[in-house]
Biopython code that builds the backbone (N, CA, C, O; Angstrom):
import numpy as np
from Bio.PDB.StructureBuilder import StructureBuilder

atoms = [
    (1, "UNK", "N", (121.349, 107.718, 63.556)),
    (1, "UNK", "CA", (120.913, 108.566, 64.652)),
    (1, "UNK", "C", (122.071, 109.408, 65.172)),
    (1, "UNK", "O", (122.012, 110.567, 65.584)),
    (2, "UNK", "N", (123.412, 108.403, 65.052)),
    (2, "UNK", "CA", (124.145, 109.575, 65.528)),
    (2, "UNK", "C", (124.898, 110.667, 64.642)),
    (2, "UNK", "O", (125.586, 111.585, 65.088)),
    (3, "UNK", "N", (124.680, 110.440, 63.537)),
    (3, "UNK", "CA", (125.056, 111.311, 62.590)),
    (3, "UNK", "C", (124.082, 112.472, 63.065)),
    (3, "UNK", "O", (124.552, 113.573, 63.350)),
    (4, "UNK", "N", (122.833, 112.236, 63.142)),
    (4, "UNK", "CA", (121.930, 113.240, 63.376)),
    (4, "UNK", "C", (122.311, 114.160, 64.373)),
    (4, "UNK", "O", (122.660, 115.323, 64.172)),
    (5, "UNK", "N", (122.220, 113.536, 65.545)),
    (5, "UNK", "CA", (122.789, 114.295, 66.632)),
    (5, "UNK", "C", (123.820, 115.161, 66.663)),
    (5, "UNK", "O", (123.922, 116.216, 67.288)),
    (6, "UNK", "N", (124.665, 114.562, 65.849)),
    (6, "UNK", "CA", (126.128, 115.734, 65.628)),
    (6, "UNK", "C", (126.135, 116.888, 64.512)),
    (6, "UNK", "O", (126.951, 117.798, 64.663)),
    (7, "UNK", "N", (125.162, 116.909, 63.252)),
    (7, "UNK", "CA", (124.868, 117.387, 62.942)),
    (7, "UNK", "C", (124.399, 118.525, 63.410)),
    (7, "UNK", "O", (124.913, 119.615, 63.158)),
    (8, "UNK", "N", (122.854, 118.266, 64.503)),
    (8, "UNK", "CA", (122.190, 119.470, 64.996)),
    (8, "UNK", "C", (122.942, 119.677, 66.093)),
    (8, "UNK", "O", (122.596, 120.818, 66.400)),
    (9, "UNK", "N", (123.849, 119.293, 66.999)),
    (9, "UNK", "CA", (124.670, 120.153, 67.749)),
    (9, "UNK", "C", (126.014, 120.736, 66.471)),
    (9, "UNK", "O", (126.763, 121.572, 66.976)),
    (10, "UNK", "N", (126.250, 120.489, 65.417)),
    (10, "UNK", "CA", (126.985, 121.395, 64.638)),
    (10, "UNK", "C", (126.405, 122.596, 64.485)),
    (10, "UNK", "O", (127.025, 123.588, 64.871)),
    (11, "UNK", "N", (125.193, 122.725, 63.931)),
    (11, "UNK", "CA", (124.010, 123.769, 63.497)),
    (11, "UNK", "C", (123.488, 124.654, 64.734)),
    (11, "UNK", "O", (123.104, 125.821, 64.810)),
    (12, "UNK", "N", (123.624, 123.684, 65.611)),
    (12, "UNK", "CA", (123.164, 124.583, 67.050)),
    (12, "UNK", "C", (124.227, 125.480, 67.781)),
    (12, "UNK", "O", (123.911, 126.577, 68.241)),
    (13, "UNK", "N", (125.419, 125.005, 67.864)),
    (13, "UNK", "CA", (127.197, 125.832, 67.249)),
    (13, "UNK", "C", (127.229, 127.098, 66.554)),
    (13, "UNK", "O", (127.570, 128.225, 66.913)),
    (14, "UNK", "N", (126.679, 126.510, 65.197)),
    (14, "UNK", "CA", (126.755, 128.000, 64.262)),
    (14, "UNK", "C", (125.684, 129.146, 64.521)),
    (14, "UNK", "O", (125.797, 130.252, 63.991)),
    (15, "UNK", "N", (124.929, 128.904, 65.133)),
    (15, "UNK", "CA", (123.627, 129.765, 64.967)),
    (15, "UNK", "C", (124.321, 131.022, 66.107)),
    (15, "UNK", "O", (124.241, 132.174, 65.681)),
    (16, "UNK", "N", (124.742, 130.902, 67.000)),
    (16, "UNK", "CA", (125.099, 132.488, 67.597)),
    (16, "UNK", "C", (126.303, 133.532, 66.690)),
    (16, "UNK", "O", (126.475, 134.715, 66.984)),
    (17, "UNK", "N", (127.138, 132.742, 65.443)),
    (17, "UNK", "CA", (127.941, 133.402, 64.770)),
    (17, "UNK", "C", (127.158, 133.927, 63.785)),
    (17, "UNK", "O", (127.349, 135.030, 63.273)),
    (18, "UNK", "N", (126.139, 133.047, 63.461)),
    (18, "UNK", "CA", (125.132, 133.552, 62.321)),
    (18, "UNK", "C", (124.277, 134.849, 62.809)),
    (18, "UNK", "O", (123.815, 135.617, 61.965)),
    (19, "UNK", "N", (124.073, 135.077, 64.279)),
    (19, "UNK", "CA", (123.515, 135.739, 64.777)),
    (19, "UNK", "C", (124.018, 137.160, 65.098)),
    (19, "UNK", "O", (123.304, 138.153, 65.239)),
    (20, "UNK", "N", (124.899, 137.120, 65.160)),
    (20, "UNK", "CA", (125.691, 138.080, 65.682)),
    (20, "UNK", "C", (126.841, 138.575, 64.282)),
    (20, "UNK", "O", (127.978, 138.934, 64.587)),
    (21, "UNK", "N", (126.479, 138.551, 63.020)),
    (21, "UNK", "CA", (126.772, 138.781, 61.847)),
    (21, "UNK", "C", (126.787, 140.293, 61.718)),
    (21, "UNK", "O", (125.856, 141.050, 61.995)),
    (22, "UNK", "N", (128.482, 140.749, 61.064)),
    (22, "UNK", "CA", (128.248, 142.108, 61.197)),
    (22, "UNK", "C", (127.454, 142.993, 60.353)),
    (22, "UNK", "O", (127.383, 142.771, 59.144)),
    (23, "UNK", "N", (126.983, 143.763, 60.776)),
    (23, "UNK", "CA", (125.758, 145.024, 59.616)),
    (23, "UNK", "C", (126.589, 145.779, 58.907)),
    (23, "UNK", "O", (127.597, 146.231, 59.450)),
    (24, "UNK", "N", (126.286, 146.058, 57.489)),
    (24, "UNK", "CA", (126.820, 146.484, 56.857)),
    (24, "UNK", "C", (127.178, 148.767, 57.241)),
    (24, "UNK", "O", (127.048, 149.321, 58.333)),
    (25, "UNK", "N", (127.512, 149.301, 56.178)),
    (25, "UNK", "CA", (127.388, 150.711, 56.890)),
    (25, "UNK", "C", (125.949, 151.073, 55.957)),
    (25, "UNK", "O", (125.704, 152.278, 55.908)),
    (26, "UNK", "N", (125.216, 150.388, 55.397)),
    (26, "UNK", "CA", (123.935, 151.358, 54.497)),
    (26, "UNK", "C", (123.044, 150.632, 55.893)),
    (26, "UNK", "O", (122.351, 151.448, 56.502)),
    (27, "UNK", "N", (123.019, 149.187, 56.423)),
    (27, "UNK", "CA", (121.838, 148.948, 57.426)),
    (27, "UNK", "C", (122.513, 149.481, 58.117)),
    (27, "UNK", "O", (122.007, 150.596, 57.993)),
    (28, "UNK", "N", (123.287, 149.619, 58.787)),
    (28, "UNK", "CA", (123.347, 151.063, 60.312)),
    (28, "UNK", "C", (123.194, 152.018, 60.197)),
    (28, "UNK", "O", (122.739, 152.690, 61.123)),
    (29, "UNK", "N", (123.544, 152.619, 58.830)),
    (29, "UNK", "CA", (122.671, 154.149, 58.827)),
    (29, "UNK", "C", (121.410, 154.193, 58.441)),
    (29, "UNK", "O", (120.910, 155.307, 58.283)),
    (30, "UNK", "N", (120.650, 153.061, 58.213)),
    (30, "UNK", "CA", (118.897, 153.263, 57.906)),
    (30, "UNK", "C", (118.465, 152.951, 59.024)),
    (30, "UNK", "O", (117.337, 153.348, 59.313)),
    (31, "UNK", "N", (119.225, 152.144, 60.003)),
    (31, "UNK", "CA", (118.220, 151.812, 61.212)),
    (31, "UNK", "C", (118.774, 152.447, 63.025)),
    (31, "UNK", "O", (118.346, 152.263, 64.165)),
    (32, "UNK", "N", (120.068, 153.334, 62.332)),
    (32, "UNK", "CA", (120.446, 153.784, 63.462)),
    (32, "UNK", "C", (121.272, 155.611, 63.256)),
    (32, "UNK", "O", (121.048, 156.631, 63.909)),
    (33, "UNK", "N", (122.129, 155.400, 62.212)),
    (33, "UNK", "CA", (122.459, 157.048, 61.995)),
    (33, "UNK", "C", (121.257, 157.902, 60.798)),
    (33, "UNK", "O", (121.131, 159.049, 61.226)),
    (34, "UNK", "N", (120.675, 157.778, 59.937)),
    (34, "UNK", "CA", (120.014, 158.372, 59.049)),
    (34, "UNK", "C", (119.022, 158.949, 60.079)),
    (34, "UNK", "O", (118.548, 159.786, 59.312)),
    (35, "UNK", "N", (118.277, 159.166, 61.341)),
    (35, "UNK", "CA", (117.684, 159.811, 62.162)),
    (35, "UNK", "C", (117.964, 160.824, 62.052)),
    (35, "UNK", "O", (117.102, 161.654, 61.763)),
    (36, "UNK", "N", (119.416, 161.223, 62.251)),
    (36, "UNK", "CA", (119.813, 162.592, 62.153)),
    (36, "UNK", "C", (120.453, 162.956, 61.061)),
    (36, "UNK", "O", (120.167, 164.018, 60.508)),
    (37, "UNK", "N", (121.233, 162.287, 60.677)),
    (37, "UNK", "CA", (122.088, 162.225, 59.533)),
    (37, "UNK", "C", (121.168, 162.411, 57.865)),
    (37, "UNK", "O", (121.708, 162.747, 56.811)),
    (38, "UNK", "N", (120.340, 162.226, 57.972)),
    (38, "UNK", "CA", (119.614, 162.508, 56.766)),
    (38, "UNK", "C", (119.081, 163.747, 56.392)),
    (38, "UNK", "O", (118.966, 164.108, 55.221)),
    (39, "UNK", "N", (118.696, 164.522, 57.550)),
    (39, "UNK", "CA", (118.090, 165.393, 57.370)),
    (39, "UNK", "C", (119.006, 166.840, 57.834)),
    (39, "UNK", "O", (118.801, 168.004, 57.490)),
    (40, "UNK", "N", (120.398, 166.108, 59.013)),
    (40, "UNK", "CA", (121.106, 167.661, 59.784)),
    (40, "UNK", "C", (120.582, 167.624, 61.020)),
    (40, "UNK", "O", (121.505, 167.882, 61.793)),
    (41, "UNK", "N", (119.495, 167.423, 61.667)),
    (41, "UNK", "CA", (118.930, 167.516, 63.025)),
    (41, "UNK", "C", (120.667, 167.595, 63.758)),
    (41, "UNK", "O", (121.796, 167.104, 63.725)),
    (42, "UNK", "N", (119.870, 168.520, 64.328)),
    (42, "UNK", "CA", (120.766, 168.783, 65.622)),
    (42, "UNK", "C", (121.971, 168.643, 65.374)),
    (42, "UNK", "O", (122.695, 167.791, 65.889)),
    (43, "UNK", "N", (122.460, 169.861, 64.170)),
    (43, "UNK", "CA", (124.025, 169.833, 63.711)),
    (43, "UNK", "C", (124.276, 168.779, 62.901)),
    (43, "UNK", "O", (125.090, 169.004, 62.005)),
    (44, "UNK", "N", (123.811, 167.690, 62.957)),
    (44, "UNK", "CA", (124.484, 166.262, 62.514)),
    (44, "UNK", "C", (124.485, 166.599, 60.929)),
    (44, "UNK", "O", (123.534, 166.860, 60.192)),
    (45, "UNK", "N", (126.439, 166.468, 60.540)),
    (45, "UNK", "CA", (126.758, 166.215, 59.045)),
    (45, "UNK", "C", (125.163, 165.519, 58.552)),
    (45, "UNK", "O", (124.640, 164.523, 59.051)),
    (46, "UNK", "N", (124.537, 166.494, 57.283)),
    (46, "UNK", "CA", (123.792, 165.961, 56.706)),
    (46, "UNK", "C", (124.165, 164.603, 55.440)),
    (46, "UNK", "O", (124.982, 165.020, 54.619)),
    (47, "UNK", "N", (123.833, 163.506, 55.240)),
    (47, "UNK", "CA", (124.428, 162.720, 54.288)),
    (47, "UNK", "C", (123.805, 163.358, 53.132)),
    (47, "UNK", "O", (122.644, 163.751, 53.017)),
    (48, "UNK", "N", (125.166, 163.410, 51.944)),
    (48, "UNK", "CA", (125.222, 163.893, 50.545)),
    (48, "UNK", "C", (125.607, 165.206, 51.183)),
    (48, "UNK", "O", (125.188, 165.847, 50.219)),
    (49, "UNK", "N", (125.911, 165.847, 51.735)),
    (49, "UNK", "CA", (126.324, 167.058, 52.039)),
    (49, "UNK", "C", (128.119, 167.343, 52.050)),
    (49, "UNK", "O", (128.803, 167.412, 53.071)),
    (50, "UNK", "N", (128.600, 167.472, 50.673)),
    (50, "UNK", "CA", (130.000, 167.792, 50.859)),
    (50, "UNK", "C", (130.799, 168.764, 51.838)),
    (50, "UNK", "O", (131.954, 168.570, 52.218)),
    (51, "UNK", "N", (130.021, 169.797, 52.167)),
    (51, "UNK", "CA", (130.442, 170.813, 52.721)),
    (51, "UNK", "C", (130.668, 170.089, 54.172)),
    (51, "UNK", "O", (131.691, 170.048, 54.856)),
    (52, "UNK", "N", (129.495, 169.586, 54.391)),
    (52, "UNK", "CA", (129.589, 169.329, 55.821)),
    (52, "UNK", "C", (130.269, 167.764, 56.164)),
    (52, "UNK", "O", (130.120, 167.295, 57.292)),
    (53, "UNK", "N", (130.877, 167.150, 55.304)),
    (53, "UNK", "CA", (131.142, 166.050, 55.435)),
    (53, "UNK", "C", (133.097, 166.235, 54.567)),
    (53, "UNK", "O", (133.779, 165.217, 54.446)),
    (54, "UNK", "N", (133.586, 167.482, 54.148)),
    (54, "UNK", "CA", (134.702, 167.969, 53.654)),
    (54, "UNK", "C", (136.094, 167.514, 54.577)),
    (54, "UNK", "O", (137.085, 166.810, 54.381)),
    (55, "UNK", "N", (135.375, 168.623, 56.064)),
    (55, "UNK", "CA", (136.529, 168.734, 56.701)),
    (55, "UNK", "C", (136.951, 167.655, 57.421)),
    (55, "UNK", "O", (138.066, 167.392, 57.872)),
    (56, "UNK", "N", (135.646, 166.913, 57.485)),
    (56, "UNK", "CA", (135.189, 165.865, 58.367)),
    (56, "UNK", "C", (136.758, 164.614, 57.976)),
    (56, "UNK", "O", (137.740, 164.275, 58.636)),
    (57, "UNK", "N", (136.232, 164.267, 56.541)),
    (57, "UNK", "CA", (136.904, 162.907, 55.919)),
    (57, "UNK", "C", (138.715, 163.244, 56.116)),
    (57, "UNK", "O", (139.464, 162.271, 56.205)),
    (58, "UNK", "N", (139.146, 164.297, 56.156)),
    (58, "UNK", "CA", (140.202, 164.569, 56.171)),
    (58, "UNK", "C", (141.045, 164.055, 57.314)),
    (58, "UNK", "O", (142.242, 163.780, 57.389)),
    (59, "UNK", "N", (139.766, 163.996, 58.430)),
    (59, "UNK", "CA", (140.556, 163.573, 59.575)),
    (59, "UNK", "C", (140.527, 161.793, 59.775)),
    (59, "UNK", "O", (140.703, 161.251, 60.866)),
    (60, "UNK", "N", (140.330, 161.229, 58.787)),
    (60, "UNK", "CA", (140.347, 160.022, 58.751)),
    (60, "UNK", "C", (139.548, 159.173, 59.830)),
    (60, "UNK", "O", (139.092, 159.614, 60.885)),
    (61, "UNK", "N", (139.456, 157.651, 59.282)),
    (61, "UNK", "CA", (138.287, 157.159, 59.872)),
    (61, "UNK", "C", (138.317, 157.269, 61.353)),
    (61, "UNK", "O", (137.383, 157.594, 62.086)),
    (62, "UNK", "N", (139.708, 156.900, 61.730)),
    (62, "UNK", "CA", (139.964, 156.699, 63.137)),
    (62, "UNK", "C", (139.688, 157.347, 63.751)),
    (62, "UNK", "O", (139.346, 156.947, 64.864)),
    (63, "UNK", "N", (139.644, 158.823, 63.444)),
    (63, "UNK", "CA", (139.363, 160.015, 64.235)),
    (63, "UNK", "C", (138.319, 160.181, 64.177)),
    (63, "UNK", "O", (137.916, 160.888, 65.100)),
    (64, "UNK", "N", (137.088, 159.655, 63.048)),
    (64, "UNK", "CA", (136.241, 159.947, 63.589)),
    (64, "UNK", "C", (134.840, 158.805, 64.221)),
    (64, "UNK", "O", (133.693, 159.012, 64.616)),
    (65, "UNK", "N", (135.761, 157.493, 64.027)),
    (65, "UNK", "CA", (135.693, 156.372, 64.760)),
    (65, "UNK", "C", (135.653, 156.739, 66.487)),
    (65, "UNK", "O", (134.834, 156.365, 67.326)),
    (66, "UNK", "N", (136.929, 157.657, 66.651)),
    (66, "UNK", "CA", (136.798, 157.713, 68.240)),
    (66, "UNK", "C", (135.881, 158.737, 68.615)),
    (66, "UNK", "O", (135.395, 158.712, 69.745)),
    (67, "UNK", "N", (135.523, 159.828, 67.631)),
    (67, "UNK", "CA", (134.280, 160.872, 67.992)),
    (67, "UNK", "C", (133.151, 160.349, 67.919)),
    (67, "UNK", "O", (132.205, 160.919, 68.464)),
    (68, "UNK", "N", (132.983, 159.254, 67.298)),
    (68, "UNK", "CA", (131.322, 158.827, 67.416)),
    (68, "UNK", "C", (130.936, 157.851, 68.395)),
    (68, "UNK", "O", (129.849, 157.599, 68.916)),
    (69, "UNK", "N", (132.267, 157.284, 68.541)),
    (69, "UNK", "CA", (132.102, 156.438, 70.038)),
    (69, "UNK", "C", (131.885, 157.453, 71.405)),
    (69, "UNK", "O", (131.069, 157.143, 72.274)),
    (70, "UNK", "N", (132.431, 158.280, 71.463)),
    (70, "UNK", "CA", (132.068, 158.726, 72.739)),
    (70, "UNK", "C", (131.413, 160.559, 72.407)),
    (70, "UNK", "O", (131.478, 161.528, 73.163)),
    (71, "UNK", "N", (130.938, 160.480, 71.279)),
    (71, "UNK", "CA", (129.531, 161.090, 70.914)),
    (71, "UNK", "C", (130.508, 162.828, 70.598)),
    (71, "UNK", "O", (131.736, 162.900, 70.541)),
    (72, "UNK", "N", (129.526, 164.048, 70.438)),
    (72, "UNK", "CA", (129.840, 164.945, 69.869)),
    (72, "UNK", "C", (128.491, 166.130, 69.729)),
    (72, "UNK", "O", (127.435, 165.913, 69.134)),
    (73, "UNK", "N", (128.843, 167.312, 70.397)),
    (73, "UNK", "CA", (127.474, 168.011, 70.533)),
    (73, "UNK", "C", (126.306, 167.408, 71.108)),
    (73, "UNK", "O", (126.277, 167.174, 72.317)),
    (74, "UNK", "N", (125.096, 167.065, 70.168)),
    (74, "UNK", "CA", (124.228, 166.467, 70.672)),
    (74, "UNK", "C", (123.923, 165.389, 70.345)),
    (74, "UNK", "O", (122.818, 164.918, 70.613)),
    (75, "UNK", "N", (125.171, 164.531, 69.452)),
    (75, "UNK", "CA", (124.837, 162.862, 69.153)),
    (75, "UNK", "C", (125.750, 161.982, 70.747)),
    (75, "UNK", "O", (126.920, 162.008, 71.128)),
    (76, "UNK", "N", (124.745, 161.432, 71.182)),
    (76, "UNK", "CA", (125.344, 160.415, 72.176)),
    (76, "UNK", "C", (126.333, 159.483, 71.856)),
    (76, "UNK", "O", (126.491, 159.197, 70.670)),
    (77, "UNK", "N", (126.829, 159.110, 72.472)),
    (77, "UNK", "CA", (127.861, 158.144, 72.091)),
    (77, "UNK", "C", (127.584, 157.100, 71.451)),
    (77, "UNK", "O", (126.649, 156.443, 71.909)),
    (78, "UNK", "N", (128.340, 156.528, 70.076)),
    (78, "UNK", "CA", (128.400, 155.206, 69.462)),
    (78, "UNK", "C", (126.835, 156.065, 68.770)),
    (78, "UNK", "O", (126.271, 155.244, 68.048)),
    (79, "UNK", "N", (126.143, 157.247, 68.800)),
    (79, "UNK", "CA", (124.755, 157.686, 68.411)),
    (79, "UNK", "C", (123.500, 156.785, 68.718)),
    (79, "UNK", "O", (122.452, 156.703, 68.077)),
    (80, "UNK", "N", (123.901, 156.094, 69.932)),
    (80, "UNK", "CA", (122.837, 155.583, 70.657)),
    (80, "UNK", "C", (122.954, 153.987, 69.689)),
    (80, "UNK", "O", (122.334, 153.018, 70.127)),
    (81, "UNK", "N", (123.405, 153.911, 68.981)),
    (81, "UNK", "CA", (123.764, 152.229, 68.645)),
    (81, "UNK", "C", (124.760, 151.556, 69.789)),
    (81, "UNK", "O", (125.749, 150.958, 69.364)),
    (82, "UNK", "N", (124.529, 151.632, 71.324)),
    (82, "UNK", "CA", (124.895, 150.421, 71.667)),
    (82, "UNK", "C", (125.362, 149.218, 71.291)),
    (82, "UNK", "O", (126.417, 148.767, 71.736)),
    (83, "UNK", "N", (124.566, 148.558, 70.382)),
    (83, "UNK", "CA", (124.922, 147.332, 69.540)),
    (83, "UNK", "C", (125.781, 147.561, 68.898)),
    (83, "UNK", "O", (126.370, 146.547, 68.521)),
    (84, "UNK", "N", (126.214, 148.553, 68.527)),
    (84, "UNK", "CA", (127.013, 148.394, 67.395)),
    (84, "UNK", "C", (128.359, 148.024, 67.650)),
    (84, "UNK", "O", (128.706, 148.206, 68.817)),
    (85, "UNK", "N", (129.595, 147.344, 66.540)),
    (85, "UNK", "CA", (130.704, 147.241, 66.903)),
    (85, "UNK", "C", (131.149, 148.531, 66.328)),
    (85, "UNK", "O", (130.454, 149.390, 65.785)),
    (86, "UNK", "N", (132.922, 148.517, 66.624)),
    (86, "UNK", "CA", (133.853, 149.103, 65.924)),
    (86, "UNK", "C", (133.780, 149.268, 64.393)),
    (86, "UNK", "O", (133.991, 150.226, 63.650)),
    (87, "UNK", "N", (133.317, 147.681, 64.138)),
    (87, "UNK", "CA", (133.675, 147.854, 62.134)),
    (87, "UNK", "C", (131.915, 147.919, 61.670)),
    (87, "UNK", "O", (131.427, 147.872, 60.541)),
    (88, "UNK", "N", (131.375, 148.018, 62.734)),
    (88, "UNK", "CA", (129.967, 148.685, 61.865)),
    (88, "UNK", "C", (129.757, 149.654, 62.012)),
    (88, "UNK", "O", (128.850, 150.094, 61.304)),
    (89, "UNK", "N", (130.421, 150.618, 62.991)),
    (89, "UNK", "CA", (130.462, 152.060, 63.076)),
    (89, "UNK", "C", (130.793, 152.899, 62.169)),
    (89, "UNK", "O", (130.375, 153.909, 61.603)),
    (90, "UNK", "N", (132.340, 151.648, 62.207)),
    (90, "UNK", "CA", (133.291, 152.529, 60.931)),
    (90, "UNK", "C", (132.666, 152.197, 59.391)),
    (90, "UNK", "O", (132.866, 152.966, 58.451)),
    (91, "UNK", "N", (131.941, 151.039, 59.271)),
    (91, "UNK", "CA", (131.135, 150.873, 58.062)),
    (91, "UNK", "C", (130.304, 151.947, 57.981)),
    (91, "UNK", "O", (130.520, 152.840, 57.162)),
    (92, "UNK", "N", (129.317, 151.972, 58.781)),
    (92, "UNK", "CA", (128.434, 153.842, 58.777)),
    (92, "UNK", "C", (128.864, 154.935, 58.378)),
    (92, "UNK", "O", (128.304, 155.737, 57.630)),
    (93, "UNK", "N", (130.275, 155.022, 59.061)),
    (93, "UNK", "CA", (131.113, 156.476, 58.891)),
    (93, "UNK", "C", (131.267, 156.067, 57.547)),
    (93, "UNK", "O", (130.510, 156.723, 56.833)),
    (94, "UNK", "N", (132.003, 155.173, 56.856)),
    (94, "UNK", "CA", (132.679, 154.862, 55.448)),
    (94, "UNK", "C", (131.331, 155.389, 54.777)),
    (94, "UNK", "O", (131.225, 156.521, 54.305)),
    (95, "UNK", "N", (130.430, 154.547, 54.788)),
    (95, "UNK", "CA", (129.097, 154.965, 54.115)),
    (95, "UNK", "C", (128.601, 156.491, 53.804)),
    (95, "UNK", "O", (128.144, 157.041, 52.802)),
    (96, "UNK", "N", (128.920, 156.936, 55.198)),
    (96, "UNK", "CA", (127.952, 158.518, 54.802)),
    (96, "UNK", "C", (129.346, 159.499, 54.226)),
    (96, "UNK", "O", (129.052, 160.648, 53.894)),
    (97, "UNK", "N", (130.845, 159.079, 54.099)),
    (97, "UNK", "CA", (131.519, 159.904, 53.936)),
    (97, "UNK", "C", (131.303, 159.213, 51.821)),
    (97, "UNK", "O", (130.888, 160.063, 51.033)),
    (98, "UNK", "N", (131.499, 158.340, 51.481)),
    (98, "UNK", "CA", (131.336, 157.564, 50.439)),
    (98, "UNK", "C", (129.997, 158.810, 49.663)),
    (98, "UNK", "O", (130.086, 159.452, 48.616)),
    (99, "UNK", "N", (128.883, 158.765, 50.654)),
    (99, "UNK", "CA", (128.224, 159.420, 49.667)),
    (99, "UNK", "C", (127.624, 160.824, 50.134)),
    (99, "UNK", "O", (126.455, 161.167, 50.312)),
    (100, "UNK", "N", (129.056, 161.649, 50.296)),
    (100, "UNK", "CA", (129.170, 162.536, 50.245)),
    (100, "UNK", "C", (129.533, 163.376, 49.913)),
    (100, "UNK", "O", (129.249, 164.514, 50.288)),
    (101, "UNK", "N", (130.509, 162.938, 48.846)),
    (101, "UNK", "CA", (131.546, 163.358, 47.848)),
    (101, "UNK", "C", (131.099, 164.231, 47.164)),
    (101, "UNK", "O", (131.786, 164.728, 46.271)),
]
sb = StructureBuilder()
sb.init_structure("model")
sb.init_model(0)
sb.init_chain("A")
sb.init_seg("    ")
for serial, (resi, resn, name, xyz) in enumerate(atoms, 1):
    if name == "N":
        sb.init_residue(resn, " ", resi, " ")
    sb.init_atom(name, np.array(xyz, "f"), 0.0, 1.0, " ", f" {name:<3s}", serial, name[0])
structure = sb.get_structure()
């Protein structure tokens, strides 16, 4: 019995790290940047678009890590992913610059 017990308070432990697991950059841009990003809406670098994604990569992630956090034209800040962290942002950015080449 008491093996049991320590067990499910082990399991009951892990479950908010399991929860809070970071998103990769292809699920943040299908469920949070590809809105705009897919298509250009409202200025937004279209993804697969070299031209518009050229001058962009040059300025490296960081720079444009800190432009998407506190937004740009008409994308809101972080682009309305609240949830999101730092390294799933920058996973997004990596993502749409990756396939934009």
């Amino acid at each position: 019995m008491k093996k049991v017990l320590i067990a499910a308070a082990a399991a009951t432990l892990m479950l908010p790290a399991a929860a809070m697991a970071e998103r990769d950059g292809l699920t943040v841009y299908n469920t949070k940047c590809g809105v705009c990003h897919a298509s250009g809406n409202a200025g937004a670098p279209k993804l697969g678009d070299s031209a518009d994604w050229g001058a962009r990569a040059t300025q490296g992630i960081d720079t444009l890590l800190a432009t998407a956090k506190k937004g740009k034209g008409a994308m809101p800040p972080s682009g309305l992913c609240m949830d999101c962290n730092d390294n799933e942002l920058k996973a997004a950015i990596q993502y749409m610059l990756d396939n934009s080449k």
